[in-house]
Every structure is written in structure tokens, then in C-alpha cells.
GUKE-92372 format. One record per residue (C-alpha): residue number from 1; residue in three letters; x negated, y, z. Coordinates in steps of 0.05 Angstrom, whole numbers, plus 5000, padded with zeros to 4 digits. Each point is the difference from the previous one (the first is absolute). Example, Ala and Ser with C-alpha at 12.3 -4.5 7.8 and 13.67 -1.06 7.14 Angstrom:
% GUKE-92372
{node 1; "ALA"; {4754; 4910; 5156}} {node 2; "SER"; {4973; 5069; 4987}} 
% end
This chain:
% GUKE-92372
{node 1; "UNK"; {4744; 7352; 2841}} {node 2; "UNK"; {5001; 4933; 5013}} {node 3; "UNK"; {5062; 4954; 5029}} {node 4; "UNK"; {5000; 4932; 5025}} {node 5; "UNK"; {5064; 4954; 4993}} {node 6; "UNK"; {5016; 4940; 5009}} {node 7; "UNK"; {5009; 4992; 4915}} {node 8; "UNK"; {4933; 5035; 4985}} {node 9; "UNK"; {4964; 5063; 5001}} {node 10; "UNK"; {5016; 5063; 4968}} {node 11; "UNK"; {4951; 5046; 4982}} {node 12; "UNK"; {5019; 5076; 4989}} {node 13; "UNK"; {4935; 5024; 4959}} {node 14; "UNK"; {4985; 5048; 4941}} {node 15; "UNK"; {5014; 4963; 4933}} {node 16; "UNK"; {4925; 5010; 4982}} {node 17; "UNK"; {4976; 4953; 5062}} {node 18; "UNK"; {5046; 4949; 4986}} {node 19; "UNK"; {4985; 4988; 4925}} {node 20; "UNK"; {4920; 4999; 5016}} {node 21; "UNK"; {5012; 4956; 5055}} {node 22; "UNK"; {5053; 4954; 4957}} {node 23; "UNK"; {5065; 5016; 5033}} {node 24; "UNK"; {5065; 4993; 4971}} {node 25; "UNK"; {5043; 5059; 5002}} {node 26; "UNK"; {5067; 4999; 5016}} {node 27; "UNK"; {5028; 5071; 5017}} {node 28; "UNK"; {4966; 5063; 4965}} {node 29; "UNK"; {5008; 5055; 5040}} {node 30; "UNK"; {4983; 5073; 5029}} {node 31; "UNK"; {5001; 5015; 5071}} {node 32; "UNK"; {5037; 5061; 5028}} {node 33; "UNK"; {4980; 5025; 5061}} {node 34; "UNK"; {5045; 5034; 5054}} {node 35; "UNK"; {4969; 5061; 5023}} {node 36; "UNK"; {5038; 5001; 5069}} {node 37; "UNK"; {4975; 4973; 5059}} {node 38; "UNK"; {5055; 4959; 5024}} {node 39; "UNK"; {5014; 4957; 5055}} {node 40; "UNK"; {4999; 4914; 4990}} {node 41; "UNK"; {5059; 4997; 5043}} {node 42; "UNK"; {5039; 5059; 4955}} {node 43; "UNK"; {5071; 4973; 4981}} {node 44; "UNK"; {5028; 5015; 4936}} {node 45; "UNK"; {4936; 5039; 4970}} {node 46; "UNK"; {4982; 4954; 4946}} {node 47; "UNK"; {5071; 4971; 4984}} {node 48; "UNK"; {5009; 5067; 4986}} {node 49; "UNK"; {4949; 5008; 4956}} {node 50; "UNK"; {5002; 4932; 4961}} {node 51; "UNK"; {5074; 5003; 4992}} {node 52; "UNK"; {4992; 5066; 4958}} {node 53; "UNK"; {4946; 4952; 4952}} {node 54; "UNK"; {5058; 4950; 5006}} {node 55; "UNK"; {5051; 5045; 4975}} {node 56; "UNK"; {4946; 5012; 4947}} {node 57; "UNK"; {4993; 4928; 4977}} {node 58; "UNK"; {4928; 5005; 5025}} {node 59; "UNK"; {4972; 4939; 5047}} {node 60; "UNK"; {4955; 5020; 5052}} {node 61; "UNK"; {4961; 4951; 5047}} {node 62; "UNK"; {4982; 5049; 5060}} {node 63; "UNK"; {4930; 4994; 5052}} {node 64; "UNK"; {5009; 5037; 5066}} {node 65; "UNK"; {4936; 5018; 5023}} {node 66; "UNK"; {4989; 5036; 5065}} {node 67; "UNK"; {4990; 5073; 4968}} {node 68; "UNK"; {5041; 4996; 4935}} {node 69; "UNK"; {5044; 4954; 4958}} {node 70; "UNK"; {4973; 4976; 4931}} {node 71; "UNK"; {5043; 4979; 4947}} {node 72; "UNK"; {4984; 4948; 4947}} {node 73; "UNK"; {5047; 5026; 4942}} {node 74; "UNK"; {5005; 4977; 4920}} {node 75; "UNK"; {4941; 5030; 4969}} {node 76; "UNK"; {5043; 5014; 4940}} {node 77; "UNK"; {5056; 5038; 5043}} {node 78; "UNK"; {4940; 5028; 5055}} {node 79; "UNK"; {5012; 5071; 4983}} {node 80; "UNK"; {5074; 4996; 4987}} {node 81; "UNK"; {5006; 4968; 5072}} {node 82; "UNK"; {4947; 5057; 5026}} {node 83; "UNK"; {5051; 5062; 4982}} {node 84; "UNK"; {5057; 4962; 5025}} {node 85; "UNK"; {4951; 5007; 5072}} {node 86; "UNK"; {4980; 5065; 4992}} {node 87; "UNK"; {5085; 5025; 4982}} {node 88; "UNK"; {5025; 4959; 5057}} {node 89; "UNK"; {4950; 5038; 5047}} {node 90; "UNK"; {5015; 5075; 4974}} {node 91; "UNK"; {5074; 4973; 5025}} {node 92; "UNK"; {4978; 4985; 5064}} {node 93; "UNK"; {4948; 5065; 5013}} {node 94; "UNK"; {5017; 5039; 5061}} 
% end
């Protein structure tokens, strides 16, 4: 992904690309993705969601696409923040 701003581009690519291509890294992480279709007007869904990483002590720097949401997590705490996910949806199953 790619963002303009005002201060500079940021570039969300695999680590790979950016070192062949000279890029400095800044933030090593995995992506998560959502597996739930969810509205880009839904209130609440992800502050849900990233305040359970919060409580965690996990950062998380969210992408809402149209389909899913994509989280860009610590690569060292990726599969710690993926179980927090995967409990905090058995709690919510109908």
C-alpha cells in the first residue's frame, strides 16, 4: 500500500522489496487479516478489536479495506496478538 502525506510517503511492502529496492525499514511487521466482511461505516468494530491488543501491550496500525480489515501487528508479538483474535471471537460466536 502506498499513502501520500503532506510529510512523505509511506510505503507498506514486504521486507524483501524494500531491502532490494534500498528502503529503510521502520516497523517490522505481520499482517492479520479479519475474516469478516464488515461494513466501513460499522461503529465500534475495530475499537473493539484493537483495544483487546491494547490491553495486551500490542500496537496495531489498522487498513480498512472494502472486504476485510488488515492488521499491521509486531512481527515478534504476530502470533501472540493472532490468539488474542481468534479468543475474543469464540466470545462473541452466536
Amino acid at each position: 500500500m502506498l499513502f501520500r502525506e503532506r510529510e512523505g510517503m509511506t510505503l507498506i511492502v514486504h521486507e524483501d522489496h524494500a531491502k532490494a529496492a534500498g528502503l529503510k525499514t521502520v516497523f517490522r511487521c505481520r499482517m492479520l487479516t479479519l475474516n469478516i466482511h464488515s461494513s466501513l461505516d460499522a461503529i465500534g468494530f475495530l475499537a473493539a478489536i484493537t483495544a483487546r491488543l491494547a490491553a495486551a501491550g500490542i500496537g496495531v496500525n489498522p487498513v480498512s479495506a472494502f472486504y476485510h480489515n488488515h492488521l499491521f501487528v509486531p512481527a515478534d508479538r504476530a502470533e501472540e496478538a493472532r490468539e488474542l483474535l481468534l479468543d475474543l471471537a469464540e466470545e462473541n460466536r452466536l
